[in-house]
mmCIF file as Biopython writes it, N, C-alpha, C and O atoms, coordinates in Angstrom:
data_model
#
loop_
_atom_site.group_PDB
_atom_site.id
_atom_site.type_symbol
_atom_site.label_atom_id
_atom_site.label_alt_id
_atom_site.label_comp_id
_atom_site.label_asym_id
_atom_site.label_entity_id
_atom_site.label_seq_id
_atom_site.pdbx_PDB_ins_code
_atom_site.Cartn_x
_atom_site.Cartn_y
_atom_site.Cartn_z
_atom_site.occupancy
_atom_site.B_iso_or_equiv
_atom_site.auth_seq_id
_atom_site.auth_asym_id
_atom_site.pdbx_PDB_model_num
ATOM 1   N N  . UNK A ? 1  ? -56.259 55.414 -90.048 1.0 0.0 1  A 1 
ATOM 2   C CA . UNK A ? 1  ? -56.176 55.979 -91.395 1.0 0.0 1  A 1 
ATOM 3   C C  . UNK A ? 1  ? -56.447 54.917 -92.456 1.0 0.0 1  A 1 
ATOM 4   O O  . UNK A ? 1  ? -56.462 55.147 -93.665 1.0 0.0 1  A 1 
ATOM 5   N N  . UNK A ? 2  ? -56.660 53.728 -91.885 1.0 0.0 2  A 1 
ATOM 6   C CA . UNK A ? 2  ? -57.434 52.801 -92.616 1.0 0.0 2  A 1 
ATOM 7   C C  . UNK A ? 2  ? -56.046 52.285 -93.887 1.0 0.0 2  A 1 
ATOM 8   O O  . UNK A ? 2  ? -56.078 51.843 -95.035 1.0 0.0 2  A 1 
ATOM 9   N N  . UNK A ? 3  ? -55.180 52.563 -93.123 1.0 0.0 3  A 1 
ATOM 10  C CA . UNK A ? 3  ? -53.513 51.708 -94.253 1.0 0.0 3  A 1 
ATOM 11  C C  . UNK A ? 3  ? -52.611 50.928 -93.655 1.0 0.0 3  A 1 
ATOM 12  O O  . UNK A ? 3  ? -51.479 51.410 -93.630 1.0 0.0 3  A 1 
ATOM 13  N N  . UNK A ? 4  ? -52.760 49.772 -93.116 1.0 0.0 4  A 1 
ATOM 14  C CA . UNK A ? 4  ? -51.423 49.234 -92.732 1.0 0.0 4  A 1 
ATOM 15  C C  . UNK A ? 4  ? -50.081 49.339 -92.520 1.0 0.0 4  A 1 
ATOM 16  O O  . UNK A ? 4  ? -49.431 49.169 -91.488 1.0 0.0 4  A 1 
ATOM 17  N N  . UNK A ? 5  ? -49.715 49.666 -93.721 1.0 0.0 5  A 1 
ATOM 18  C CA . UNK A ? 5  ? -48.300 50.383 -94.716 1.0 0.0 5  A 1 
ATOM 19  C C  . UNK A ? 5  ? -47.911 51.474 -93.189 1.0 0.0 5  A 1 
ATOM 20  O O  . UNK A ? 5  ? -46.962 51.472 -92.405 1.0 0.0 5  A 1 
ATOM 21  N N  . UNK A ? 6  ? -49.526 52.564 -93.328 1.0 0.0 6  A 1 
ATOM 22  C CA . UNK A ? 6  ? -49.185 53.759 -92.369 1.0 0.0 6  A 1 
ATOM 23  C C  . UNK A ? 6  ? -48.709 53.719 -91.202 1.0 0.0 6  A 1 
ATOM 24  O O  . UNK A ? 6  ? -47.757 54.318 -90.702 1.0 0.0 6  A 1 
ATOM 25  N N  . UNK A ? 7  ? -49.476 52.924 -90.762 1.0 0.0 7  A 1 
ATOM 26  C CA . UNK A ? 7  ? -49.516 52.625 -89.089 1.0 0.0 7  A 1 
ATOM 27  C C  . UNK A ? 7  ? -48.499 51.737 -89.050 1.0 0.0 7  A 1 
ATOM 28  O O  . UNK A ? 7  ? -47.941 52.007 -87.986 1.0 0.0 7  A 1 
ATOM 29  N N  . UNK A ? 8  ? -47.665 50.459 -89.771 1.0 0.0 8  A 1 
ATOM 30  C CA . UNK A ? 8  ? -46.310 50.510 -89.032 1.0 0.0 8  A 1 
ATOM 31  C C  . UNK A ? 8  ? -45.268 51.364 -89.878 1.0 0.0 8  A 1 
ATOM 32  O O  . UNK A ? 8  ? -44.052 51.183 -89.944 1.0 0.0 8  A 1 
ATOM 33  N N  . UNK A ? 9  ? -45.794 52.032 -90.311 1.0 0.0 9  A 1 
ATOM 34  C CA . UNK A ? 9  ? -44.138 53.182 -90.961 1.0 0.0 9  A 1 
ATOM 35  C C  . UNK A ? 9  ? -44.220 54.225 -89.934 1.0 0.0 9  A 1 
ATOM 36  O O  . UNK A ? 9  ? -43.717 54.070 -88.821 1.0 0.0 9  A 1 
ATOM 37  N N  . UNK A ? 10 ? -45.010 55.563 -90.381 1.0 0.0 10 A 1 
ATOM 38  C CA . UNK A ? 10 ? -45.421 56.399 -89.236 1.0 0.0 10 A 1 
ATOM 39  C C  . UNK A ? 10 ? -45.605 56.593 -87.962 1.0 0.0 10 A 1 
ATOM 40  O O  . UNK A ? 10 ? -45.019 57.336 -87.174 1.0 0.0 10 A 1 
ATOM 41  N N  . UNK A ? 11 ? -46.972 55.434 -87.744 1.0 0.0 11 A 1 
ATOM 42  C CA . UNK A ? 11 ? -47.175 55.656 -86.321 1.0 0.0 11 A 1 
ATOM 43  C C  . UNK A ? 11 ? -46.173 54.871 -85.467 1.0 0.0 11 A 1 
ATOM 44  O O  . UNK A ? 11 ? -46.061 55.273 -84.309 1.0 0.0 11 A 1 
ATOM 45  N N  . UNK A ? 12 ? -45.262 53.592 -85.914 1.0 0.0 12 A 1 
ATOM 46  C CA . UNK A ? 12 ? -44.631 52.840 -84.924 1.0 0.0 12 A 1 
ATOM 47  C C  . UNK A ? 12 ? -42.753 53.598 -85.588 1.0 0.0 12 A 1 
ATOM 48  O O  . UNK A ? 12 ? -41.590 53.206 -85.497 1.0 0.0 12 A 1 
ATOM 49  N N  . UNK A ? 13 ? -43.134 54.257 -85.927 1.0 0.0 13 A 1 
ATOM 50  C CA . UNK A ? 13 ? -41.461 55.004 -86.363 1.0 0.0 13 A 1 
ATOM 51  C C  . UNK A ? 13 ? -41.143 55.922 -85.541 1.0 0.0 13 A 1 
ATOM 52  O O  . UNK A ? 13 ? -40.563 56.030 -84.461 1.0 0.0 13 A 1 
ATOM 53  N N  . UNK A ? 14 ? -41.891 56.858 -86.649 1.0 0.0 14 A 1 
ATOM 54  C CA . UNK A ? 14 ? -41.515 58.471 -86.273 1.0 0.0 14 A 1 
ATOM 55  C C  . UNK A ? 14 ? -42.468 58.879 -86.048 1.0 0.0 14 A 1 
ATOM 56  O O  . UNK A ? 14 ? -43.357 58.173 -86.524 1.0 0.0 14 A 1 
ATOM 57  N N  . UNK A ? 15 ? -43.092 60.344 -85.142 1.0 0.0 15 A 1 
ATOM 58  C CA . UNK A ? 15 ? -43.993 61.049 -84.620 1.0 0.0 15 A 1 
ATOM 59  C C  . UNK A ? 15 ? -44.281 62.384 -85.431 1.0 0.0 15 A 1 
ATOM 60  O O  . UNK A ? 15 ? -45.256 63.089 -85.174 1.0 0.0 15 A 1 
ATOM 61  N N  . UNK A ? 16 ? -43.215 62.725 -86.588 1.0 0.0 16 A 1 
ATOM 62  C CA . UNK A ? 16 ? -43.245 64.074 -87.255 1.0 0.0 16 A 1 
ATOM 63  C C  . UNK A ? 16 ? -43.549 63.713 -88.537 1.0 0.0 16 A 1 
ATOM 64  O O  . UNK A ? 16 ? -43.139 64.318 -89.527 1.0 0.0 16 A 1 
ATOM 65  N N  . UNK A ? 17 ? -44.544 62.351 -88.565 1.0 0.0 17 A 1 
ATOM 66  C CA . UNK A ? 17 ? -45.352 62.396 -90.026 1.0 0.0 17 A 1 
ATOM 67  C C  . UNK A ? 17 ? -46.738 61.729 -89.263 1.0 0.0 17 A 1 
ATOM 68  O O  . UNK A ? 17 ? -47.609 61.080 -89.842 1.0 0.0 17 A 1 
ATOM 69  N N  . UNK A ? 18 ? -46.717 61.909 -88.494 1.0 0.0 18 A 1 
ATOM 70  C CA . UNK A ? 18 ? -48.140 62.007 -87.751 1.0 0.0 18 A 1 
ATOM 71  C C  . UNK A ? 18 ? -48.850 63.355 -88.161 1.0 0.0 18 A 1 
ATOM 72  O O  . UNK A ? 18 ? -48.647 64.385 -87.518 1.0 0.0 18 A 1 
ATOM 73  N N  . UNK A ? 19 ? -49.829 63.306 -89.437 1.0 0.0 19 A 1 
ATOM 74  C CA . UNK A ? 19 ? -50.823 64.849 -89.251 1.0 0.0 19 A 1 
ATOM 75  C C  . UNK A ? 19 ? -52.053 64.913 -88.739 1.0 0.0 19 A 1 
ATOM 76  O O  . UNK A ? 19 ? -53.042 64.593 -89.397 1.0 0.0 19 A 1 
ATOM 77  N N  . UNK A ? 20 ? -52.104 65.316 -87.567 1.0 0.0 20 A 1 
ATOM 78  C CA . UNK A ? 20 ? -53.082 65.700 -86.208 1.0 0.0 20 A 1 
ATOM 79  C C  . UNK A ? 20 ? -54.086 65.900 -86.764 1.0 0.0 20 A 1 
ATOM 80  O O  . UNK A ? 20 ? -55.119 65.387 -86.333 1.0 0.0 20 A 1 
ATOM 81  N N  . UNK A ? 21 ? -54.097 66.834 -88.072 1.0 0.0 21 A 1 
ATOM 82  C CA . UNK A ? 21 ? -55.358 67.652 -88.575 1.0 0.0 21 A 1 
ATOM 83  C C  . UNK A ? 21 ? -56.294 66.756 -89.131 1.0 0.0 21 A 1 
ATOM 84  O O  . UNK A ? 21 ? -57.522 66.813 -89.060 1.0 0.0 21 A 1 
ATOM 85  N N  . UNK A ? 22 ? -55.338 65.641 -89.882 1.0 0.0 22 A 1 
ATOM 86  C CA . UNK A ? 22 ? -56.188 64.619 -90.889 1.0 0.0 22 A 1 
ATOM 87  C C  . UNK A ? 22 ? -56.915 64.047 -89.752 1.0 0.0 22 A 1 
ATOM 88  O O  . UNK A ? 22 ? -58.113 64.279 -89.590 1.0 0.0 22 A 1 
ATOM 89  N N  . UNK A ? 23 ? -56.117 63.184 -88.825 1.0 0.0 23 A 1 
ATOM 90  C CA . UNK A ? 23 ? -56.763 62.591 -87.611 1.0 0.0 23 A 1 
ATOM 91  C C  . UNK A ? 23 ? -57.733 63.078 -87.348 1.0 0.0 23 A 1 
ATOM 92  O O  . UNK A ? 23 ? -58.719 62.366 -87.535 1.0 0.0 23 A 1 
ATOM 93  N N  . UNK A ? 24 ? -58.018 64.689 -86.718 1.0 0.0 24 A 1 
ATOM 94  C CA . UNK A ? 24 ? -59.015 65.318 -86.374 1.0 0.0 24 A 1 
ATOM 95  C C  . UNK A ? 24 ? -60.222 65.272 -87.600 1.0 0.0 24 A 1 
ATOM 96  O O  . UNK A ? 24 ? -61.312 64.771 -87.321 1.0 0.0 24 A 1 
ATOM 97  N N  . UNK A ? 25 ? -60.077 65.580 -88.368 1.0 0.0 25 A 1 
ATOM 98  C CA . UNK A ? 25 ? -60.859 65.625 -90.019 1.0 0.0 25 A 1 
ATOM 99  C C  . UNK A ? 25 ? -61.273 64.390 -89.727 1.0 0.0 25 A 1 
ATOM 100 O O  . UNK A ? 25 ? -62.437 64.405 -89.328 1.0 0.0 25 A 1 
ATOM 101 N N  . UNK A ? 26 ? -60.829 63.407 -89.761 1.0 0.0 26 A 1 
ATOM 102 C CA . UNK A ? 26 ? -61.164 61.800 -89.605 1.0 0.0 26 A 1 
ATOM 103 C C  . UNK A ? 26 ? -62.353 61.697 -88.603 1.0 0.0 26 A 1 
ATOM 104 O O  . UNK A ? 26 ? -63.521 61.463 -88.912 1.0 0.0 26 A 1 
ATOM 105 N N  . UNK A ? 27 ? -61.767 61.950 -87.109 1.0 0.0 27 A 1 
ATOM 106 C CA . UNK A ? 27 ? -62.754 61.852 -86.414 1.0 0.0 27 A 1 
ATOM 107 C C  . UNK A ? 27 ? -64.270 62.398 -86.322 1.0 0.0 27 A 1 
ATOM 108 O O  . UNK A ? 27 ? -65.349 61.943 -85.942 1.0 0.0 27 A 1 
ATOM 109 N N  . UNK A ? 28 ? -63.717 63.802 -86.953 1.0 0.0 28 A 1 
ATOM 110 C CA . UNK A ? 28 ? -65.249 64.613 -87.159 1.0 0.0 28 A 1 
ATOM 111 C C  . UNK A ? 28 ? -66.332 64.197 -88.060 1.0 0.0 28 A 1 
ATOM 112 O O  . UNK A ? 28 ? -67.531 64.237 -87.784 1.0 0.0 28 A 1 
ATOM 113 N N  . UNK A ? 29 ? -65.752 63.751 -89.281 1.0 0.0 29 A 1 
ATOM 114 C CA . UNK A ? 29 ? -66.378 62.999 -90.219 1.0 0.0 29 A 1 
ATOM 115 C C  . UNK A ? 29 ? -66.912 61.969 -89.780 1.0 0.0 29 A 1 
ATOM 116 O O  . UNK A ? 29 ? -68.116 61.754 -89.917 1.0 0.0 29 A 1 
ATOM 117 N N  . UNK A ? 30 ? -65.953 61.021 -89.074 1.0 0.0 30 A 1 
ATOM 118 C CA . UNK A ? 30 ? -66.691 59.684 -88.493 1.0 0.0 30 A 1 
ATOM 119 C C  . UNK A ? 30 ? -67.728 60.290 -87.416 1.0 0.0 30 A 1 
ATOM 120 O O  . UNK A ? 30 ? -68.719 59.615 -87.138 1.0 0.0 30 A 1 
ATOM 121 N N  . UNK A ? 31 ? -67.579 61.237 -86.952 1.0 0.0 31 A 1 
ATOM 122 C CA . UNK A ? 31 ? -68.724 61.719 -85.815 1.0 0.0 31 A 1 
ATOM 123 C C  . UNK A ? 31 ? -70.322 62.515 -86.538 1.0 0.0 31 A 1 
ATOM 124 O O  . UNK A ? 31 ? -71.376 62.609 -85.909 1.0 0.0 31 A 1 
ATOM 125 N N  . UNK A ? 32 ? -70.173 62.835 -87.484 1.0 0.0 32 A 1 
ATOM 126 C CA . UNK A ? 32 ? -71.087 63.460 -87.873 1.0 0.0 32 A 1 
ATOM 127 C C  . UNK A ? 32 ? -71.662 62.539 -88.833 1.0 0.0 32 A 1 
ATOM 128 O O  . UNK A ? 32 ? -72.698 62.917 -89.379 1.0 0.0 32 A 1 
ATOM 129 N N  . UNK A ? 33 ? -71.143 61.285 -89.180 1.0 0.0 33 A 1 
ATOM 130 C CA . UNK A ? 33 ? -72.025 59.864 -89.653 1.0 0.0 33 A 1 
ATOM 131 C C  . UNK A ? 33 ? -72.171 59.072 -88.900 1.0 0.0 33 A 1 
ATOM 132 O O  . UNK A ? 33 ? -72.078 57.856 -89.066 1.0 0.0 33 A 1 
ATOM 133 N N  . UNK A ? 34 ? -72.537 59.914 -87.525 1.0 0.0 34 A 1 
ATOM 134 C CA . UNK A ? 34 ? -72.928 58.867 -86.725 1.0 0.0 34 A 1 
ATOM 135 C C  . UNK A ? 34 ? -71.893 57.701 -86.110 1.0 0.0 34 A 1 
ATOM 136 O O  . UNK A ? 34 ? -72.131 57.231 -84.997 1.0 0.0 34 A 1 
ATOM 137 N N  . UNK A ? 35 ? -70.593 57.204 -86.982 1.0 0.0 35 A 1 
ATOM 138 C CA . UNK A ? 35 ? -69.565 56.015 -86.892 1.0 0.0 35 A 1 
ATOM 139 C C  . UNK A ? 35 ? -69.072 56.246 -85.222 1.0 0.0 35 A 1 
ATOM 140 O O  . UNK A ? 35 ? -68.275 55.395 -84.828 1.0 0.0 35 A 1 
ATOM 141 N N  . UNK A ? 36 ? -69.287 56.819 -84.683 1.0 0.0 36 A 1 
ATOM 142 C CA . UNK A ? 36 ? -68.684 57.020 -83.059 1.0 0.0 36 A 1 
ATOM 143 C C  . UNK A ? 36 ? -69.378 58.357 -82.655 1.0 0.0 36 A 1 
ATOM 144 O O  . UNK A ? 36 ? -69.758 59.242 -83.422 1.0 0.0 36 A 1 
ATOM 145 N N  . UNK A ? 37 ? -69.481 58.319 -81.103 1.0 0.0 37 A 1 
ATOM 146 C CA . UNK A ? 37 ? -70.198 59.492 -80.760 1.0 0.0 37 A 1 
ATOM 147 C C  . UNK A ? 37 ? -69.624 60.423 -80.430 1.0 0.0 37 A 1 
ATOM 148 O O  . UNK A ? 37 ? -68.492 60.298 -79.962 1.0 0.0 37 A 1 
ATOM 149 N N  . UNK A ? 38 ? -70.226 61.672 -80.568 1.0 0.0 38 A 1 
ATOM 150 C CA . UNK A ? 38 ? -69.850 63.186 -80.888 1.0 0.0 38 A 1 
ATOM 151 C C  . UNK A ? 38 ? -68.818 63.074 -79.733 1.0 0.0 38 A 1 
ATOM 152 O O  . UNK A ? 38 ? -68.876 62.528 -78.631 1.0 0.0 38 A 1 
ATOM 153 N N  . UNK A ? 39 ? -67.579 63.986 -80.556 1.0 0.0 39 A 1 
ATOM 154 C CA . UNK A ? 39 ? -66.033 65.164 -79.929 1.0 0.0 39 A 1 
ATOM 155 C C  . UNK A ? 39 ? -66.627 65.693 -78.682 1.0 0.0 39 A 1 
ATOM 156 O O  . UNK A ? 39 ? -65.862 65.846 -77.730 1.0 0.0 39 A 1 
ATOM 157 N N  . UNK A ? 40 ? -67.749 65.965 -78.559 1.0 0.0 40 A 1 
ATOM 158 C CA . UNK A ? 40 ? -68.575 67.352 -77.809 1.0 0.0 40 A 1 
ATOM 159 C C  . UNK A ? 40 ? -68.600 66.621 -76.412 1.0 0.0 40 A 1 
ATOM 160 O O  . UNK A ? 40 ? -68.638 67.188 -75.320 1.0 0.0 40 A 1 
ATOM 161 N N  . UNK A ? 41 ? -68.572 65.306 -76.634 1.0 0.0 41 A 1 
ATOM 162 C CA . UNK A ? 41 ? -68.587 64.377 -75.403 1.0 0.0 41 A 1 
ATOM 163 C C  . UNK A ? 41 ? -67.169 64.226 -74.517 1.0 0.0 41 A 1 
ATOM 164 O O  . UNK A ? 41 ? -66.978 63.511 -73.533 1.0 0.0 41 A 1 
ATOM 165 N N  . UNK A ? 42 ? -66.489 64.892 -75.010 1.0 0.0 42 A 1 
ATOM 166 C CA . UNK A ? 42 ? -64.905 65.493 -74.344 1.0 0.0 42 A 1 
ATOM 167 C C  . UNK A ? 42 ? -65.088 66.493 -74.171 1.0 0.0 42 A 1 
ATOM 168 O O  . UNK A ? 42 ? -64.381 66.888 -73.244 1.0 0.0 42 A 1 
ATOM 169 N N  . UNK A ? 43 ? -65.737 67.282 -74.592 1.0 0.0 43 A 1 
ATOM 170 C CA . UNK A ? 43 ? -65.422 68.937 -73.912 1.0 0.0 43 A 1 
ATOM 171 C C  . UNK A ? 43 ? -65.541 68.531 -72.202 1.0 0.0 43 A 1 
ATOM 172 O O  . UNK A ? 43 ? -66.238 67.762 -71.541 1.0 0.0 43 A 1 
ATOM 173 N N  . UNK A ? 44 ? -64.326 69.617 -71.885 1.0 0.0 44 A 1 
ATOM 174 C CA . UNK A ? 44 ? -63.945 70.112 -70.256 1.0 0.0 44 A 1 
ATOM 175 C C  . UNK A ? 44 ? -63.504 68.463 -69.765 1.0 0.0 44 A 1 
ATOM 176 O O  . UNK A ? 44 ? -63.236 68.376 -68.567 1.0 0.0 44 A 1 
ATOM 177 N N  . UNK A ? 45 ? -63.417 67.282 -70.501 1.0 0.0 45 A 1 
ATOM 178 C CA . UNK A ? 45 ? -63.127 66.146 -70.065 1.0 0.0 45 A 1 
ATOM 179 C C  . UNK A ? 45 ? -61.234 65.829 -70.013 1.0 0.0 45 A 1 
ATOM 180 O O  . UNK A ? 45 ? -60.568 66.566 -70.740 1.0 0.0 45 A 1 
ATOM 181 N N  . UNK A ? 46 ? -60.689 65.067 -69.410 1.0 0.0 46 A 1 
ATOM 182 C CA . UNK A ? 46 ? -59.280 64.781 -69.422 1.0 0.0 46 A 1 
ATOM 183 C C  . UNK A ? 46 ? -59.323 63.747 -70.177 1.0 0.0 46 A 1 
ATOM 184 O O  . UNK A ? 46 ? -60.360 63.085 -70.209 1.0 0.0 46 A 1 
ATOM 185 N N  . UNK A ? 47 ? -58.182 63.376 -70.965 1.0 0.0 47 A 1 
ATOM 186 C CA . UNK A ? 47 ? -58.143 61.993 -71.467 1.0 0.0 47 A 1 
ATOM 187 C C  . UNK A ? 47 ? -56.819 61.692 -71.148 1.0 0.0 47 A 1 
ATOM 188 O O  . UNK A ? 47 ? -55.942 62.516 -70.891 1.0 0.0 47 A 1 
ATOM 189 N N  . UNK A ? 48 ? -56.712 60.507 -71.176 1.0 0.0 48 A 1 
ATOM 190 C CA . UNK A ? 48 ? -55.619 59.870 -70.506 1.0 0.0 48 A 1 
ATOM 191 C C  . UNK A ? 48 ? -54.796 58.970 -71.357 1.0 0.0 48 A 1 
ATOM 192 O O  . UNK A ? 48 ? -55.152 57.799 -71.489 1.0 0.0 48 A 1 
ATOM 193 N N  . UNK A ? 49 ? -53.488 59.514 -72.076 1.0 0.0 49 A 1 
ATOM 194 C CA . UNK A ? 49 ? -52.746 58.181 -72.885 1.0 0.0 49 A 1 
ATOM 195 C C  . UNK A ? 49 ? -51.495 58.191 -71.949 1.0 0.0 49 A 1 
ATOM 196 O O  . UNK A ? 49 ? -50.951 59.055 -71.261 1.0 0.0 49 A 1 
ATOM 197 N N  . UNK A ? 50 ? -51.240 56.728 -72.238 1.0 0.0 50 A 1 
ATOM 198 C CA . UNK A ? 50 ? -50.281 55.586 -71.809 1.0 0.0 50 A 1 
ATOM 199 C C  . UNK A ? 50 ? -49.518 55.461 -72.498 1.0 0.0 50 A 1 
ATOM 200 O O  . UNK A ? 50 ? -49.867 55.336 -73.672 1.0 0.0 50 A 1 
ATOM 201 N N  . UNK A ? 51 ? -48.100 55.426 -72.180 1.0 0.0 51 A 1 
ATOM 202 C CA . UNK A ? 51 ? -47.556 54.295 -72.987 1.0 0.0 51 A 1 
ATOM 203 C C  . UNK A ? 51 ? -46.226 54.126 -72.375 1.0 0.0 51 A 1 
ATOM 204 O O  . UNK A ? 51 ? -45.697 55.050 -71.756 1.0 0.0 51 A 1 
ATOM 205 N N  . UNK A ? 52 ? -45.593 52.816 -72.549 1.0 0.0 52 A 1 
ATOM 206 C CA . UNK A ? 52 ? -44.717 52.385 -71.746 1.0 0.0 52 A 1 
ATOM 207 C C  . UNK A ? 52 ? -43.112 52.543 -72.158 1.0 0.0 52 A 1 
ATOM 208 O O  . UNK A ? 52 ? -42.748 52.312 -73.311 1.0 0.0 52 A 1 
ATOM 209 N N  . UNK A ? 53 ? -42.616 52.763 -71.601 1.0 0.0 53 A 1 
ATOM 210 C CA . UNK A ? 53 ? -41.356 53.542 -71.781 1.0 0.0 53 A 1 
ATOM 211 C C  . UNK A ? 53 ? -40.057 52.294 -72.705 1.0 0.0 53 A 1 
ATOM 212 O O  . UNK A ? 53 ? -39.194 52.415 -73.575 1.0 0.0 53 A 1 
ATOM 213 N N  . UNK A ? 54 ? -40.580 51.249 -71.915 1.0 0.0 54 A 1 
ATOM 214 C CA . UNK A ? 54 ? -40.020 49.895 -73.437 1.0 0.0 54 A 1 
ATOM 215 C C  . UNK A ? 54 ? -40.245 49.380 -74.217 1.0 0.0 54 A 1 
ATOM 216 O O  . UNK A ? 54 ? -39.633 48.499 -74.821 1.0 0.0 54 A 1 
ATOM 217 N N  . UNK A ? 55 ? -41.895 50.184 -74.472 1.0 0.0 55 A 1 
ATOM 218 C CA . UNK A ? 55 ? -42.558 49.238 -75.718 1.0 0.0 55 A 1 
ATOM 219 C C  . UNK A ? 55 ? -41.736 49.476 -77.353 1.0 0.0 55 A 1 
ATOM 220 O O  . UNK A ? 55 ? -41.547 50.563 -77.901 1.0 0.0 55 A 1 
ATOM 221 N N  . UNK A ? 56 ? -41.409 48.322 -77.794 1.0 0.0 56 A 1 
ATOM 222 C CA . UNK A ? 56 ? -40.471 48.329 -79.271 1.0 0.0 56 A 1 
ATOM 223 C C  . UNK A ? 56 ? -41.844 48.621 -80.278 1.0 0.0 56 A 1 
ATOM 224 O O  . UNK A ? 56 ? -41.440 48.770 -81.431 1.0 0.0 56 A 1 
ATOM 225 N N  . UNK A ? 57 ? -43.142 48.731 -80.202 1.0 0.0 57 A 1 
ATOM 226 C CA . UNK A ? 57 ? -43.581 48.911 -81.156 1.0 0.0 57 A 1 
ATOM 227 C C  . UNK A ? 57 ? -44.223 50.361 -81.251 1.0 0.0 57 A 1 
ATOM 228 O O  . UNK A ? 57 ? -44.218 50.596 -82.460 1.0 0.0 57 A 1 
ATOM 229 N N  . UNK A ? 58 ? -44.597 51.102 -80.805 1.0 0.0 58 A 1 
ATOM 230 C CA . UNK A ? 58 ? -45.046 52.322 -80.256 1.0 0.0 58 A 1 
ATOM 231 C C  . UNK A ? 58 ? -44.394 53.144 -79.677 1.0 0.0 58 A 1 
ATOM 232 O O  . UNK A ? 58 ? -44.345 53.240 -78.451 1.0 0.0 58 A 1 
ATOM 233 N N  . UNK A ? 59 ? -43.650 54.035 -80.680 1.0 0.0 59 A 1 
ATOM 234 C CA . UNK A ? 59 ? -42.354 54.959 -79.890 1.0 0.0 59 A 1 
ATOM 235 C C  . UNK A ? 59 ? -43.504 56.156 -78.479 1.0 0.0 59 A 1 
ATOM 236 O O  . UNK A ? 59 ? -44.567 56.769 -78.580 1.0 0.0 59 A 1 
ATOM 237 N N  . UNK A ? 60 ? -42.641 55.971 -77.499 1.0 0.0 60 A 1 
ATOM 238 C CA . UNK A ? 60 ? -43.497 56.788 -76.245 1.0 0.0 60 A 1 
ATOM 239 C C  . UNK A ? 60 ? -43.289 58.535 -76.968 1.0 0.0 60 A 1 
ATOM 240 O O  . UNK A ? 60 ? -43.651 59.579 -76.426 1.0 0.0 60 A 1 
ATOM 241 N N  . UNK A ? 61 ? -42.798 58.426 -77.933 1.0 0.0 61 A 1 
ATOM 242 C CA . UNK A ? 61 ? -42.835 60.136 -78.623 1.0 0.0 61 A 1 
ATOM 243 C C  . UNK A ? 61 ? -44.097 60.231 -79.320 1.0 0.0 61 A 1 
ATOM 244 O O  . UNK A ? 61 ? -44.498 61.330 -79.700 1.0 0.0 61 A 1 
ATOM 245 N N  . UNK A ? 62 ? -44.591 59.436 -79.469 1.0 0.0 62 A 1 
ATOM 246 C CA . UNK A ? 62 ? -46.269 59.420 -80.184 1.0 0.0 62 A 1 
ATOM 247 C C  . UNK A ? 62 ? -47.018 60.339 -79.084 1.0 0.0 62 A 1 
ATOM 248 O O  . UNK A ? 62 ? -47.681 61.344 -79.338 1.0 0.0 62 A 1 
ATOM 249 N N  . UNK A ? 63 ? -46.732 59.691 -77.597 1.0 0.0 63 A 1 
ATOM 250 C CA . UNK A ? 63 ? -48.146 59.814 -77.129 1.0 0.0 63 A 1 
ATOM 251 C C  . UNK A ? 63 ? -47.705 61.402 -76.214 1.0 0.0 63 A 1 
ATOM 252 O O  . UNK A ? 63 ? -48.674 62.006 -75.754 1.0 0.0 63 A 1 
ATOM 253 N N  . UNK A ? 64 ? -46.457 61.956 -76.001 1.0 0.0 64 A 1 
ATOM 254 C CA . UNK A ? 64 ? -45.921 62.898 -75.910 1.0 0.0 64 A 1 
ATOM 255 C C  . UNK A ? 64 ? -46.488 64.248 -77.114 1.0 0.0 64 A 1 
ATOM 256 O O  . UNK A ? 64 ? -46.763 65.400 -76.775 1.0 0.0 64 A 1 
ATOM 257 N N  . UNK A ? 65 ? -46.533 63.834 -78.171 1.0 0.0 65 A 1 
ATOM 258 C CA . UNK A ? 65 ? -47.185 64.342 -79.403 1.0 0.0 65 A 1 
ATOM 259 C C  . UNK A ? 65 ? -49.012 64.975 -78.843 1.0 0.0 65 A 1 
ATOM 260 O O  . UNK A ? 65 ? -49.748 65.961 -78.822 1.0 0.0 65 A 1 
ATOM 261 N N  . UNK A ? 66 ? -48.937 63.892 -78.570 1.0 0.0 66 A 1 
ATOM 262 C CA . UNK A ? 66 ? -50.536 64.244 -78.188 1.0 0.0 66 A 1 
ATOM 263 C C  . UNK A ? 66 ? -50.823 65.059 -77.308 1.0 0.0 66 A 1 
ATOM 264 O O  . UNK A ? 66 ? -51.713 65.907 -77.371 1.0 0.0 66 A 1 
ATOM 265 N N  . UNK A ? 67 ? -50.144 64.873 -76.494 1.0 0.0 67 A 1 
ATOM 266 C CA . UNK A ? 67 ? -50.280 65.665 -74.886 1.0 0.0 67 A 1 
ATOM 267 C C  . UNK A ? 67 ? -50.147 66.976 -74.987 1.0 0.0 67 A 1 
ATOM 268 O O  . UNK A ? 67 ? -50.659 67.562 -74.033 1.0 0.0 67 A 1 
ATOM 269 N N  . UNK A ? 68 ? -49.446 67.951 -76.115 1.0 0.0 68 A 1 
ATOM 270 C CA . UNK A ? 68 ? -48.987 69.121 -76.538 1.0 0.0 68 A 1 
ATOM 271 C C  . UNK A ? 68 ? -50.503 69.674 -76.254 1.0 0.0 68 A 1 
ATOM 272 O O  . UNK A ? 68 ? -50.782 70.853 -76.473 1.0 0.0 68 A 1 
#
């Protein structure tokens, strides 16, 4: 999201000021200027997040978030 501030308040806090949609908005935009290659390259694909059950900087409720 391109803020410092964000990413350790939000993303290394809490998981319920994470908004999915902006993220998504983000990515599509960056995909349709070319900045990374096309969403379309996941369709029917699995993706796989990690995360470790003691890490102090990255609550494992982030990546639980995602998996929904």
């Amino acid at each position: 999201m391109n803020d410092i501030l964000k990413a350790v308040s939000d993303c290394m806090n809490t998981s319920q000021n994470i908004n999915i949609s902006a993220l998504a908005l983000c990515t599509n935009v960056f995909a349709a200027n070319r900045l990374i290659d096309s969403t379309d390259n996941l369709a029917n694909d699995r993706v796989y997040i990690f995360s470790g059950m003691n890490d102090p900087l990255v609550l494992q409720g982030h990546v639980l978030l995602f998996n929904q």
